[in-house]
N, C-alpha and C positions, 0 to 999 in steps of 0.2 A: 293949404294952398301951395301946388306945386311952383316956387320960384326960378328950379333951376332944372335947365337938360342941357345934357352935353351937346355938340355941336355934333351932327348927323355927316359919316363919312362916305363918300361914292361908292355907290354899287351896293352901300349897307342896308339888311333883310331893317324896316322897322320892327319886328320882333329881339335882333341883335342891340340895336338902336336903345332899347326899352330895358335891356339886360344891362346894358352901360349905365343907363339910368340906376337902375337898382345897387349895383355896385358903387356908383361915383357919391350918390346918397347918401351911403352908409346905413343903410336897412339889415336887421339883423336876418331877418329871415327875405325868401321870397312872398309870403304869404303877408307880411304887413307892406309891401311894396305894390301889391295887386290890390291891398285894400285902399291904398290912394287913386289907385290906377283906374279900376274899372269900375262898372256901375254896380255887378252884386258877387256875393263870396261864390259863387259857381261860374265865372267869367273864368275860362282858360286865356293865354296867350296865345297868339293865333300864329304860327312861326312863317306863313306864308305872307299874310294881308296886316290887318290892321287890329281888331278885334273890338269887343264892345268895351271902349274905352270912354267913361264918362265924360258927363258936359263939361266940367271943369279943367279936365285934362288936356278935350281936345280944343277947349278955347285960349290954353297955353300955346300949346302945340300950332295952333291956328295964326299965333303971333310971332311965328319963327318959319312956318313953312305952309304953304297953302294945302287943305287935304288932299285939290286934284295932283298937286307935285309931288307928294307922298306918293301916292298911290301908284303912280306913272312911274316915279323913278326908285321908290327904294318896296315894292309890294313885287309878288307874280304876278301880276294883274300882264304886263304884256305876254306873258305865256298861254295864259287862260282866255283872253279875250280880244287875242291878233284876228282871229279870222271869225269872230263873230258879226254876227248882221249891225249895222251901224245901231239902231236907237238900244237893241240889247247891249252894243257896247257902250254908249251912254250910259244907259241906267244902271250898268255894275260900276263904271266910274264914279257915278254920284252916289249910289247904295254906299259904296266900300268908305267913301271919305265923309260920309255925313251923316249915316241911317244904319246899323247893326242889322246884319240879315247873316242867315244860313249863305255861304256862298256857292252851294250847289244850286241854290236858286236861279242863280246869277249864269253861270256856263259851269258844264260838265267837267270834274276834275275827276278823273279816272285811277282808279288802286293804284297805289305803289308797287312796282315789280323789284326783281333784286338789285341792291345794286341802288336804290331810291330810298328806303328804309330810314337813313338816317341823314342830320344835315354832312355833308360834305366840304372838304376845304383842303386849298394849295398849300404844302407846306412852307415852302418860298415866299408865298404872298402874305402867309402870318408873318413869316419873316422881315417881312419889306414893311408891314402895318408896326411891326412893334417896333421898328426903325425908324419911323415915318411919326407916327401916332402917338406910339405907347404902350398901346396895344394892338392885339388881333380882333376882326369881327367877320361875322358871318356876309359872308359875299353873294347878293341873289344869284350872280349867274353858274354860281360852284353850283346851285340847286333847279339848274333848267331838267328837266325829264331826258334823260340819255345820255346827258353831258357828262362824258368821264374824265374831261384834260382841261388843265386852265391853259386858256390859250395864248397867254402872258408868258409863263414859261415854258410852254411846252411838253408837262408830266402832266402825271395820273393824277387825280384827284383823292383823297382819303377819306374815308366814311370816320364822322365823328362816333360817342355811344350817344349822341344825344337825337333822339329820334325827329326825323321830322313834320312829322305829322302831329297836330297839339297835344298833348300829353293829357294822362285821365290823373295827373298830380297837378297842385298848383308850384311850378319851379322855374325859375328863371335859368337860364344856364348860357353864363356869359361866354363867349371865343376863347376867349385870355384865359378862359381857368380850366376850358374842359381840351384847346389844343395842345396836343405836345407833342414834342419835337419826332417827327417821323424820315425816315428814310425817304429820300425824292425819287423816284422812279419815273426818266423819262421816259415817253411817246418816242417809238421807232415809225410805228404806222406812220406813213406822211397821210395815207386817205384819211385816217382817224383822226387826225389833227385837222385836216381839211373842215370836217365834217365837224367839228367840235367849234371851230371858227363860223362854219355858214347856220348853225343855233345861235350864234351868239351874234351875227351880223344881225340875224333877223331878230331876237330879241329887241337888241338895239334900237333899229329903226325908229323913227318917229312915228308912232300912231295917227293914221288919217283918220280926220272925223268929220270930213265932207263930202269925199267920194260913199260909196255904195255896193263895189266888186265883190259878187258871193267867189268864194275859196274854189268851190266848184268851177266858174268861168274859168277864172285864170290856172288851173289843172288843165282841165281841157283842152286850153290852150299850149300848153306846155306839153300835155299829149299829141297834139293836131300832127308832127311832123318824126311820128315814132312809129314803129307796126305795133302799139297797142291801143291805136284808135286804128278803126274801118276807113278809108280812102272816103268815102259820103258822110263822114262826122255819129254817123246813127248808131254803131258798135262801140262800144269799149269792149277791148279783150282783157279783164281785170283779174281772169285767175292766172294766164300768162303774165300778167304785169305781178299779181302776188308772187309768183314763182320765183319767177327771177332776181324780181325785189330781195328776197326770204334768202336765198345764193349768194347775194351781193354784200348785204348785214352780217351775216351769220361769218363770211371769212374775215369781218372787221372785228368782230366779237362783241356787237352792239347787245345792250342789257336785254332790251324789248324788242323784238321787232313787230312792225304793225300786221293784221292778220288780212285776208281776204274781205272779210265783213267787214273791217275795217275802213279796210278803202274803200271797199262800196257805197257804203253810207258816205263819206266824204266828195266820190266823185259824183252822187246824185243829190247832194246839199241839205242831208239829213243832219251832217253833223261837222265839224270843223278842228279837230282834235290838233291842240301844237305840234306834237312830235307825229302823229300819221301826214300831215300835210308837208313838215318838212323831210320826213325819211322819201316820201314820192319824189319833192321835188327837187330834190338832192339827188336823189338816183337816177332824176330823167334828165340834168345835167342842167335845171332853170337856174339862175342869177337869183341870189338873195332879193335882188331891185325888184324883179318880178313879181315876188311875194307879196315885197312892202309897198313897192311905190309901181303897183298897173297901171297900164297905159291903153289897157284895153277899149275899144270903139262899142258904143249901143248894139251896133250889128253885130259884133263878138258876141257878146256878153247874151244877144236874143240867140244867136245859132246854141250855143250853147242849150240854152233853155227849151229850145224845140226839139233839142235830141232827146229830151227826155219822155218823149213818147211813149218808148218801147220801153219804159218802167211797169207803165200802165197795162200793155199790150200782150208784153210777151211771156211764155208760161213761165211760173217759177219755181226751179230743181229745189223740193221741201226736203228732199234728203240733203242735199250737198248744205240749203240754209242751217236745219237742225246742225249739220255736224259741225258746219262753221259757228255757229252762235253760241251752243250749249258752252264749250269752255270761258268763251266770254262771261256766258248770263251766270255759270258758277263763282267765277270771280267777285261779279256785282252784286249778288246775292247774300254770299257769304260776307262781304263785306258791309250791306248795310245790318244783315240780321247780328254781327258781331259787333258791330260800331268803329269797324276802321275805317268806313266811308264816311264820316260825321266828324265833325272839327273837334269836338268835346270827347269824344267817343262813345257816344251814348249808342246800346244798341235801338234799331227799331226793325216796325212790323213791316217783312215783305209780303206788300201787294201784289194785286193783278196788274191793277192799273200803274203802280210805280214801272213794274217791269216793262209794262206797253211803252211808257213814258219815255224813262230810262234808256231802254233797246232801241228804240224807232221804230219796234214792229206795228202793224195797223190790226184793226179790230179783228178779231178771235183768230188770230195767225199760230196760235199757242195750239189750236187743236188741232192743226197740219205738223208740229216739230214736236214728236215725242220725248224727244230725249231732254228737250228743255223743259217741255209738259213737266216730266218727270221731276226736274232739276228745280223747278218754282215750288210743285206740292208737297217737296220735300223738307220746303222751309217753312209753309204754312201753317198759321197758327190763330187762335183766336186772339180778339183783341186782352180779354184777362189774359192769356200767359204771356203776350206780348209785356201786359203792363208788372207781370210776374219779374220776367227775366230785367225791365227796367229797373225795377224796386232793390233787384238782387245787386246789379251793377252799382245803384247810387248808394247804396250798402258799405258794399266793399270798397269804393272810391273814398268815403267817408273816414272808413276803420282805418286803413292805412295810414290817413293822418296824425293819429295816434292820441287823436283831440276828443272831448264829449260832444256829442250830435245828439240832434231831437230826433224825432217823426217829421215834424216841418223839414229839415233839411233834408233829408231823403225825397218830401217831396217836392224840395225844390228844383234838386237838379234833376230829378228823372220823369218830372213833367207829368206824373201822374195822379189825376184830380183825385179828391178826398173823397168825395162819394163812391167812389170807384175801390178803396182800400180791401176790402173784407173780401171783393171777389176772385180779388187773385189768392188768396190765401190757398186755394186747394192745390194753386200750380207750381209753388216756391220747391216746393221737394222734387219736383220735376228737373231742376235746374240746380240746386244746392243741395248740402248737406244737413242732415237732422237740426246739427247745431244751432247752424247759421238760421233756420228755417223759425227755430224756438225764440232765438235772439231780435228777427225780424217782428216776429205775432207778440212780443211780450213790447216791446217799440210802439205798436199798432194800437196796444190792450191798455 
């Protein structure tokens, strides 16, 4: 019976939150701290959200702070689900604080580019915590997508080694022990600092969950008095709006910049990405208030929606799509068949339909974009070597532990049913070495 947790600090990741736990304890290892913590020995820590943290834990946790206040104030949850449709962003509010799910289920969280890799943190602001506190902790808005300056002091932010994306080990890894003391490097750029404030204005904001404004409207709006909407509302000129957009990042020296597909899907409401929606509206000069708190009329909100005619209508450049997309869908791809898209990092099987899903494209759009054609059947596989290259993963995540494992553990974390066992056997050499392959079938045998 957990009796005691530390007292939860502003702006602190619940992943950090749970690492103070473990420390404050006195748990010798991470791995008897996860075994109080969560429901079974293959629960990762989730460094963004919550994770599947057992009934017990979270009916502690439940008597100190409500889950929706967790999740609201010390999760990503506002990064991930600001500009999603109202009842989806309910129901990741309530998933995240009540219900264990995949969070890709939930809204779109897109690969880490450089510069995102691992968690992040103000050398200053450890400074001010261990003055303050006692210690450092990991600060959600060090970890906003593009965020490279704490807007507290004014400098660059530091890439920890501690990755952040959940890890394929079971390890805790507190602020206090993995920050050290770094040279401060302030912010010259005033736009980069500007721009590092209007992420975090809008992070900030208060989540409405009464109004109903799709992301699209209020773009649009925010286009209506630029030469990248048509004078009659029915144009978007969106690869001059990429253009210049891509000119405007690039002399900031922004990590990511958004692509043309990118904002395409966002200004016709296919998709609502945090940082695609704040680098437009940031570049088209909109007020964070904009964002957070529209004030948009019914009549807005429908002109908007009738421009979307010429979605329909008018023909579509399949060369300019394929060339825009392909580097995307290679990203997305590669990532879920390697498991960096997945919170555990399990790898899995790329689909047709995942990539339909995934992309926004509509039915068989695959056989007009070669180069994407190309880029999906490259990753294609059956379901036995999909459940191969699992088995190999839950393997080697195991061996590193440096602990004895059964054949049950293997299949517990890599999800691959037992009747199923024997068929992948002829695909393991496909993927591993002799050895490993001998080690596997004699597990099996």
């Amino acid at each position: 019976m957990i009796s005691y947790f530390p007292a939860i600090y502003p702006d602190e990741l619940v992943y950090s939150w749970l690492c103070r736990y473990y420390v404050h304890s006195g748990f010798f290892s991470s791995k008897s701290a996860m075994q109080e913590l969560y429901c079974k020995r293959s629960d990762n820590p989730s460094k963004e959200f919550i994770g599947n943290l057992n009934p017990g834990t979270m009916e502690q946790i439940a008597k100190i702070y409500s889950p929706d206040k967790l999740v609201l104030e010390h999760t990503m949850y506002p990064q991930y689900a600001r500009f999603i449709p109202l009842e989806q962003k309910n129901t990741a509010l309530y998933r995240l604080g009540h219900d264990n799910c995949d969070v890709h289920h939930l809204f779109c969280v897109l690969p880490r580019s450089e510069g995102e890799q691992y968690l992040r943190f103000c050398p200053l602001c450890a400074e001010d915590d261990r003055k303050t506190y006692g210690e450092a902790y990991w600060h959600r808005k060090h970890q906003i997508r593009n965020m490279s300056i704490c807007t507290k002091h004014r400098c660059r932010l530091v890439e920890s080694n501690v990755p952040a994306k959940s890890e394929q080990s079971f390890t805790f890894c507190p602020a206090e022990h993995c920050i050290v003391y770094d040279e401060t490097v302030f912010e010259e750029d005033q736009l980069m600092v500007r721009y590092a404030m209007y992420l975090e204005s809008v992070f900030d904001a208060p989540i409405d969950f009464n109004k109903d404004i799709p992301v699209s409207s209020i773009l649009y709006d925010g286009l209506s008095q630029t030469k990248y909407l048509k004078p009659s509302g029915r144009s978007r000129y969106t690869k001059m709006l990429a253009d210049d957009l891509k000119v405007f990042y690039r002399e900031m020296g922004l990590y990511n910049i958004v692509s043309m597909y990118q904002i395409q899907r966002v200004l016709l409401g296919s998709r609502s990405d945090f940082s695609v929606v704040c680098q437009v509206a940031f570049f088209l000069g909109m007020k964070s208030e904009e964002l957070t708190s529209p004030t948009l009329t019914l009549e807005q909100i429908q002109q908007e929606q009738d421009s979307h005619y010429m979605k329909e209508t008018a023909p579509v450049d399949w060369v300019q799509l394929d060339t825009n997309t392909a580097p995307i869908l290679e990203r997305f791809v590669q990532s879920v068949y390697d498991g960096t898209a997945n919170e555990n990092g399990r790898p899995e099987r790329v689909s047709e339909r995942l990539v339909y899903r995934e992309m926004g494209l509509l039915g068989h759009q695959l056989e007009n974009m070669p180069r994407c054609r190309a880029i999906f059947e490259r990753y294609t596989e059956s379901y036995p070597e999909s459940w191969a290259r699992k088995i190999i993963w839950a393997y080697q995540r195991l061996r590193v532990q440096g602990k004895p494992f059964y054949w049950s553990d293997i299949r517990m974390i890599s999800g691959v049913k037992k009747k199923n066992f024997h068929s992948i056997i002829p695909y393991l050499q496909l993927h591993t070495d002799a050895e490993t392959v001998n080690q596997i079938v004699a597990l099996i045998e």
